[in-house]
N, C-alpha and C positions, 0 to 999 in steps of 0.2 A: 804374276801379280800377287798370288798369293805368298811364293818368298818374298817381297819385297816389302810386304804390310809386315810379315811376321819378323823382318828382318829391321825393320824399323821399331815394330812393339818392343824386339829384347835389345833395341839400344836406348831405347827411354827404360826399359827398366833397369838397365845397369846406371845411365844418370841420373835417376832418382834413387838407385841404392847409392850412389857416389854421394849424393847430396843431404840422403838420410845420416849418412856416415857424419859428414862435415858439421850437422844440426847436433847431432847427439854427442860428438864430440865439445862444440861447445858449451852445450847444457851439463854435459859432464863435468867438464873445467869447473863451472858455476857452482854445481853441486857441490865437489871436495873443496872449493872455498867455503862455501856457508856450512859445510862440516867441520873443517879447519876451525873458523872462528867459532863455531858452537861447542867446541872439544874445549878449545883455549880458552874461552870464556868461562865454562863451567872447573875449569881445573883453576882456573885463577879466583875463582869463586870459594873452593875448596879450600885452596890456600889461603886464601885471607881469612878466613873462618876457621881454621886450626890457626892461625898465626895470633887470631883474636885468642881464641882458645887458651892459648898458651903462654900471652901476652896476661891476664887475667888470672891463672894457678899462679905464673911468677909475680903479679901483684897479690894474691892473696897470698903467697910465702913468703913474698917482704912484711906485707902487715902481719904474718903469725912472729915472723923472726923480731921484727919490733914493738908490739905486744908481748913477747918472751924477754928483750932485751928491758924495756921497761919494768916487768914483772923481779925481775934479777934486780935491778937497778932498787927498786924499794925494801928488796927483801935484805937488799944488801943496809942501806939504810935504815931500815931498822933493827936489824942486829948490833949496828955500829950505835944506836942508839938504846938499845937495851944495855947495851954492853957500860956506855958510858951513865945511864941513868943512875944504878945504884952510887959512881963514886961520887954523882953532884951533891 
């Protein structure tokens, strides 16, 4: 009697290890997805924030470059206008 209880106890505990397996394998699956998207999320986050970044130094190198290109542009005009002044 007593093999036949103990022999039964360690075949429930081999299918609840079988079954514990099956559970934590699925939970695991779940896990590296909500990992996945929360890596991917935050990297895509990263990037559009340096892209802003970046996007913003080359707007404000355009405006220095056309603020310098203006600045030329008058200087130039007034030279050509000093120049012409005395022979009026």
């Amino acid at each position: 009697m007593l093999s036949t209880s103990y022999s039964q106890v360690v075949w429930l505990l081999i299918q609840e290890k079988e079954r514990t397996f099956q559970y934590l394998q699925q939970v695991l699956d779940k896990l590296l997805e909500i990992v996945k998207w929360k890596l991917m999320g935050e990297t895509a986050q990263v990037l559009i924030e340096k892209e802003k970044t970046e996007h913003r130094d080359t707007a404000t190198y355009q405006d220095f470059l056309s603020k310098y290109a203006d600045m030329r542009r008058e200087e130039a005009i007034s030279v050509s206008l000093s120049k012409q002044w005395p022979m009026q």
